[in-house]
Backbone as a ProteinNet text record, in pm:
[ID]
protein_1_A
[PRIMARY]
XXXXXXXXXXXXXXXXXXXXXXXXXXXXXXXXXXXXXXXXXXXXXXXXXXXXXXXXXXXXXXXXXXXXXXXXXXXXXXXXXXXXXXXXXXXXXXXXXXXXXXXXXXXXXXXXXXXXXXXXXXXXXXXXXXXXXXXXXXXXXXX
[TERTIARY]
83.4	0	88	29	122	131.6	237.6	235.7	173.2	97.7	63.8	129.9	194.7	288.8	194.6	331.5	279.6	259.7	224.8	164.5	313.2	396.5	524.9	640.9	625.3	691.5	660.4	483.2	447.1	488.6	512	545	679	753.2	926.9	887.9	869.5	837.2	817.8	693.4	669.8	792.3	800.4	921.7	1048.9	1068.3	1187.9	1176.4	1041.8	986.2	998.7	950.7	919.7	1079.2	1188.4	1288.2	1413.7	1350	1400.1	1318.5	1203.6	1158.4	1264.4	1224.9	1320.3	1462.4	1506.3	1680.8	1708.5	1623.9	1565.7	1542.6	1450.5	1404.6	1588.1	1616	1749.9	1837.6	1879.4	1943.7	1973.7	1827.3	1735.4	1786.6	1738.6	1800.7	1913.8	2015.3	2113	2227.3	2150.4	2204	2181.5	1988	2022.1	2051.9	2047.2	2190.5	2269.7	2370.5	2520.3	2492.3	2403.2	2400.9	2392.4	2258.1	2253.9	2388	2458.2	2622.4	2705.9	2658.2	2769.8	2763.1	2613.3	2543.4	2609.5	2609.5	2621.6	2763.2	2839.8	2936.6	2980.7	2939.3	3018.6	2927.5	2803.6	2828	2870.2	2924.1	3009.6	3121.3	3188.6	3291.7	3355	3281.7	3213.4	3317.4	3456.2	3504.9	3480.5	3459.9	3469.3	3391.2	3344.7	3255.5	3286.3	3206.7	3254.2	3292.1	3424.1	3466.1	3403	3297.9	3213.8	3066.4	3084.3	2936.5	2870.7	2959.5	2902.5	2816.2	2927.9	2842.3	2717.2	2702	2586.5	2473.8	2534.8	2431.5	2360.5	2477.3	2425.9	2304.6	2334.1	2208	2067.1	2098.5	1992.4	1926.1	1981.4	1885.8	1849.3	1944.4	1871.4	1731	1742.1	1608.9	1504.5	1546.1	1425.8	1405.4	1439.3	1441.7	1327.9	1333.1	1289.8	1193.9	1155	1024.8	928.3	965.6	882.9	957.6	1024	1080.3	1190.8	1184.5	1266.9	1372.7	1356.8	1448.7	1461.9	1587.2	1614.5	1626.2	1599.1	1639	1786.7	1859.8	2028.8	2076.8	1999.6	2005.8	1926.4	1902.5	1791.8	1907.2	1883.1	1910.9	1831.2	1873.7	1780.7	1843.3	1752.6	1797.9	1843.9	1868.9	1972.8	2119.8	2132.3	2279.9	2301.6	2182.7	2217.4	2242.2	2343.3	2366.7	2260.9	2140.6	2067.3	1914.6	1949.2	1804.6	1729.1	1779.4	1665.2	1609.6	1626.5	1535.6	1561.2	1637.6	1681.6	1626.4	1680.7	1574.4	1422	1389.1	1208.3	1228.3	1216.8	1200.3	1239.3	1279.9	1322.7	1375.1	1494.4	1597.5	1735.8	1762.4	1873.1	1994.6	2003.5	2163.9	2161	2074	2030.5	2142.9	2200.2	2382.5	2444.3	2465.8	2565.2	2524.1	2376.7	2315	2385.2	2403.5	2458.6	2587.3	2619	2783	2797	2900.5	2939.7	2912.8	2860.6	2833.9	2712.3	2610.9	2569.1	2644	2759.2	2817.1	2943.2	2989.5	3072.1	2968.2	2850.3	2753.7	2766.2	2712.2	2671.8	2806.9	2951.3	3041	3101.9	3054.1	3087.2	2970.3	2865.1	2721.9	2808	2861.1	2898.3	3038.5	3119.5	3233.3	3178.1	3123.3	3102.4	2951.5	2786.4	2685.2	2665.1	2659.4	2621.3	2669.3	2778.2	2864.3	2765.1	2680.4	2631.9	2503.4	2434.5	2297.7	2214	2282.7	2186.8	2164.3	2070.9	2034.4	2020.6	2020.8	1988.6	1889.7	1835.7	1758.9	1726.8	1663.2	1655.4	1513.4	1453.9	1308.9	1299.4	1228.8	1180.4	1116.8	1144.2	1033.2	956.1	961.4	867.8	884.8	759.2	726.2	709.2	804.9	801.6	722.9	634.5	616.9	606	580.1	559.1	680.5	765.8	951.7	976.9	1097.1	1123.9	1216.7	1204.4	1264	1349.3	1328.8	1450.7	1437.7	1576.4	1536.2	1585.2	1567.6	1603.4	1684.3	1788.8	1870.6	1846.5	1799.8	1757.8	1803.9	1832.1	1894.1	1803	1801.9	1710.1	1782.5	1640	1713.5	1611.2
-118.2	0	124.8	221.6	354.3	471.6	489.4	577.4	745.5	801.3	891.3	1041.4	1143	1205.1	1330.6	1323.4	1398.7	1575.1	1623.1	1784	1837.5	1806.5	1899.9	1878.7	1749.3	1720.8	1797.6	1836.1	1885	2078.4	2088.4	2229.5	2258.7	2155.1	2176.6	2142	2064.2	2080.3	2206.6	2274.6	2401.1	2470.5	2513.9	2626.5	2615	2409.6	2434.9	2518.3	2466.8	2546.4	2678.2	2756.8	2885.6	2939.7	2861.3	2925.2	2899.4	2849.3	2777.5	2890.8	2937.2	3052	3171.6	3193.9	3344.5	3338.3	3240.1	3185.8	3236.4	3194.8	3193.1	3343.8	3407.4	3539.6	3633.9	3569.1	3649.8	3663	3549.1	3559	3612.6	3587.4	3657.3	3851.5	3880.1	3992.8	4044.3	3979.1	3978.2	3972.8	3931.6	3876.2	4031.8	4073.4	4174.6	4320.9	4306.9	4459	4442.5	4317.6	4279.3	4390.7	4312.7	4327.9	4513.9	4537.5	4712.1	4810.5	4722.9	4774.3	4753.8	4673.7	4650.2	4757.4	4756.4	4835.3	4992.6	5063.9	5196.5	5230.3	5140.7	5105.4	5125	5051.3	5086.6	5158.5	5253.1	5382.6	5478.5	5470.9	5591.4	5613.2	5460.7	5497.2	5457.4	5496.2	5477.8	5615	5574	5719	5751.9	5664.1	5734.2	5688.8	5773	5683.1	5612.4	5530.3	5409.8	5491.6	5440.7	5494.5	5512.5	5441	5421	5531.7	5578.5	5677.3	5732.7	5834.8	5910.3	5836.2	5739.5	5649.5	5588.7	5530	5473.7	5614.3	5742.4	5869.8	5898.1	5909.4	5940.9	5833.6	5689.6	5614.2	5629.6	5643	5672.9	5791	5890.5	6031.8	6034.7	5970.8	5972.4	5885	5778.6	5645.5	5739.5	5816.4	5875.9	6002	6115.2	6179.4	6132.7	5987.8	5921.3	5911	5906.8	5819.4	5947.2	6058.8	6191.9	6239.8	6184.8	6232.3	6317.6	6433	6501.4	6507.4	6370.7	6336.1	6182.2	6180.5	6029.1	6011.9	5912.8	5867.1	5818.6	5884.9	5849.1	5737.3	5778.5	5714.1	5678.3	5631.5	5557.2	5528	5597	5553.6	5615.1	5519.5	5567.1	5700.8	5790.8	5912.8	5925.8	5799.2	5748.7	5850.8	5768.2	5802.4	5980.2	6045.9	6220	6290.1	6322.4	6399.9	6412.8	6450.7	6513.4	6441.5	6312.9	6246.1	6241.2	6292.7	6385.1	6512	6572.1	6690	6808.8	6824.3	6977.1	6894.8	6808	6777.4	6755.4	6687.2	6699	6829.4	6928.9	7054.6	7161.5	7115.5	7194.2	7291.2	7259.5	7362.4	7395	7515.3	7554.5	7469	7466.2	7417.1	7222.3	7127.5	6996.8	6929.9	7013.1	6919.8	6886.1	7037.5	6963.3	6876.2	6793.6	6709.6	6536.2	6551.6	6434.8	6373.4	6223.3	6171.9	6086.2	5993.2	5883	5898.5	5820.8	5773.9	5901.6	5968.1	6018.5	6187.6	6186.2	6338.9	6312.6	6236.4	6150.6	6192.2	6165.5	6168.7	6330.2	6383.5	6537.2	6555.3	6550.2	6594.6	6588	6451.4	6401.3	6502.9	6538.7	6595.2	6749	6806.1	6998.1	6981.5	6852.8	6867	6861.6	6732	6714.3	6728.4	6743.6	6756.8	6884.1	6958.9	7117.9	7153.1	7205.9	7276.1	7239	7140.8	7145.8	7157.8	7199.9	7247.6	7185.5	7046	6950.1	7043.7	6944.2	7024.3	6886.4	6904.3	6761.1	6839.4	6763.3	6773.8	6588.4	6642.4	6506.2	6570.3	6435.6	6454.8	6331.4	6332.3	6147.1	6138.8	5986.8	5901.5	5839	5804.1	5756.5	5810.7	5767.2	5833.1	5709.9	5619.9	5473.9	5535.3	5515.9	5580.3	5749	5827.3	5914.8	6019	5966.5	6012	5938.9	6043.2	6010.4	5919.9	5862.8	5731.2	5731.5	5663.1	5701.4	5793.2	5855	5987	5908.5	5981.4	5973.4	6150.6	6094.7	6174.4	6195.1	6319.3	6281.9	6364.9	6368.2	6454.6	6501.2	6608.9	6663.8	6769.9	6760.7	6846	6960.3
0	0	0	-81.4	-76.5	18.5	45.8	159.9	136.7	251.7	193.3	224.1	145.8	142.6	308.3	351.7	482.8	446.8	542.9	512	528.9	608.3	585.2	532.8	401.4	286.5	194.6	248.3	84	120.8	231.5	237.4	179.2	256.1	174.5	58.3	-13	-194.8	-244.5	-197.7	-217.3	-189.7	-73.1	-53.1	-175.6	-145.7	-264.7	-418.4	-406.1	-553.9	-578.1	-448.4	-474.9	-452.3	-426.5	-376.6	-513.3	-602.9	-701.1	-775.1	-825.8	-870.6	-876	-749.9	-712.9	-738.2	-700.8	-768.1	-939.6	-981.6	-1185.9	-1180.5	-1129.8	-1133.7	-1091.6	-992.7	-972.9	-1057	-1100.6	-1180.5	-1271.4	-1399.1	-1450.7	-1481.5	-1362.9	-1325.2	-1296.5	-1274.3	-1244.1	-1397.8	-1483.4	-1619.2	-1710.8	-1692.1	-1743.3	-1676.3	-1580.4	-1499.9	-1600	-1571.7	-1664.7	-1808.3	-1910.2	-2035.5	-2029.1	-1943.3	-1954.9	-1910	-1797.5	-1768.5	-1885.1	-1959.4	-2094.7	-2201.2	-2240.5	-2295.1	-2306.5	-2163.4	-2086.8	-2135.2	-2081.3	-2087.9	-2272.4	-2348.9	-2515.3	-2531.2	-2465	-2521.5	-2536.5	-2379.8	-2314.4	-2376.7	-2392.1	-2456.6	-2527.9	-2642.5	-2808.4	-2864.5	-2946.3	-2939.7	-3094	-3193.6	-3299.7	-3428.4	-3522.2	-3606	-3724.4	-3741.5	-3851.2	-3948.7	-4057.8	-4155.9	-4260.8	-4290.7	-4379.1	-4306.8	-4256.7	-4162.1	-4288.3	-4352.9	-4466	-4591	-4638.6	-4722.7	-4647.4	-4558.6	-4495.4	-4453.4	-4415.2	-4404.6	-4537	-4664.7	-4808.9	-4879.7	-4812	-4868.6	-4794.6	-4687.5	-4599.5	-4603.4	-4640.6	-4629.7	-4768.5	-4881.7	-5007.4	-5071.1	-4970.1	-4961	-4892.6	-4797.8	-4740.1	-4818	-4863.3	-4945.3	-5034.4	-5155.8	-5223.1	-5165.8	-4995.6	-5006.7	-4945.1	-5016.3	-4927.7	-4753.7	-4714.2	-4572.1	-4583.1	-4477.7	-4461.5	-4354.2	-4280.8	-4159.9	-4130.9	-4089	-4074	-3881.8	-3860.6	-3689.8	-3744.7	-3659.4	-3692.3	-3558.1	-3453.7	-3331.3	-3218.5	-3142.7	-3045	-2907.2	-2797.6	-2652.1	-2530.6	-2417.9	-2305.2	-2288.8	-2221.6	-2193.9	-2060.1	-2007.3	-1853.1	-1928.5	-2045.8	-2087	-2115.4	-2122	-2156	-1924.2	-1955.3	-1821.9	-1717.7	-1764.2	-1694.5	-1728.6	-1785	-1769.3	-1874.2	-1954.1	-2110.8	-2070.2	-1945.6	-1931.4	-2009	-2064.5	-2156	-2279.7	-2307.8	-2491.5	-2453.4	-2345.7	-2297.1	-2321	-2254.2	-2254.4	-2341.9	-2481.5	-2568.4	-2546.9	-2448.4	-2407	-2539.3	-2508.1	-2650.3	-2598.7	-2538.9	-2466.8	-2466.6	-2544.9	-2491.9	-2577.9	-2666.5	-2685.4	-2599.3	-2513.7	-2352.3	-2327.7	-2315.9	-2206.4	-2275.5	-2429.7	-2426.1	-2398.4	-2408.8	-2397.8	-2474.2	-2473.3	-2506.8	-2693.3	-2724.4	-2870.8	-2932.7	-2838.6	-2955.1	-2902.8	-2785.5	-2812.2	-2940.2	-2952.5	-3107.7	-3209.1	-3248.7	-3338.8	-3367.9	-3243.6	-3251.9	-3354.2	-3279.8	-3317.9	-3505.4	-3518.5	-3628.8	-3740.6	-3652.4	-3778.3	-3747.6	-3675.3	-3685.6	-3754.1	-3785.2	-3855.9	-4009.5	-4060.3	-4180.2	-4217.3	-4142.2	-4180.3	-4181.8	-4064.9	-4045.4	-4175.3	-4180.1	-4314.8	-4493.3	-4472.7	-4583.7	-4591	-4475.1	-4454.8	-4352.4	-4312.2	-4304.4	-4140.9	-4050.4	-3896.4	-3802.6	-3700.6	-3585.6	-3489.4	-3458.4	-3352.2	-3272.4	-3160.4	-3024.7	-3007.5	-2990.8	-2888.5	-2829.2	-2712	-2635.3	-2680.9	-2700.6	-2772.8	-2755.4	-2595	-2476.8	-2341.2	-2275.1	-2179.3	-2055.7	-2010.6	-1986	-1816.8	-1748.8	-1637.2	-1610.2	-1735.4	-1743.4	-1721.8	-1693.9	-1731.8	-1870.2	-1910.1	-2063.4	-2070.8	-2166.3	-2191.1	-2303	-2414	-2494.4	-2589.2	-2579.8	-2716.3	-2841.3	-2911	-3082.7	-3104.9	-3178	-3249.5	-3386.1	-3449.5	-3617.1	-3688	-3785.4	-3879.7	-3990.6	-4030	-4117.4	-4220.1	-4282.1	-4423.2	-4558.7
[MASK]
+++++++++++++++++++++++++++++++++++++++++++++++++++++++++++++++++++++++++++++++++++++++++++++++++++++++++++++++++++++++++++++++++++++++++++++++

């Protein structure tokens, strides 16, 4: 005859379970901190742009050009990475260049050496509102 499983076997089962959950969930989490520290990390310090930038800018603004648009998204990040949170580009402040770093203050730099000079313009706005703080901006170039 089979034995019948007692009430505080079946509690440790449980606990192991739920403790085996949260272990997975930690981890979990723990995996993507890592990836977003990696992330932060080659943007910050992201020093220079691909050699090929221009050729890859010239097909891109000319495809969009072609398809009726007058601006391209050149870039996409959280606005963790701008100084101050995104609040000067939320707020369509004149000064929201200072606010960036890493890869898109390289960008800025790379568009006032070789884009400005031939007309083109940039501008940043958020692009979400994740919790009603801004979330990631977009960098775009226009023309």
């Amino acid at each position: 005859m089979t034995e019948m499983v007692r009430p505080e076997d079946l509690r440790r089962i449980t606990d192991e379970q739920e403790t085996r959950k949260m272990q997975e969930m930690l981890d979990r989490t723990k995996k993507a901190e890592a990836q977003q520290r990696e992330l932060h990390d080659a943007f910050m310090h992201w020093e220079s742009v691909r050699p090929n930038a221009m050729e890859l800018l010239t097909s891109a603004v000319r495809r969009a050009a072609e398809q009726g648009q007058n601006e391209i998204l050149v870039m996409q990040f959280p606005s963790d990475f701008c100084v101050d949170g995104g609040r000067a580009i939320n707020n369509f402040e004149a000064n929201w260049p200072s606010s960036l770093q890493g890869r898109a203050k390289v960008a800025l730099e790379y568009y006032k050496e070789h884009l400005q000079p031939l007309g083109y313009k940039v501008h940043a706005k958020v692009l979400s509102y994740p919790g009603g703080m801004p979330g990631d901006i977009g960098l775009y170039l226009s023309w």
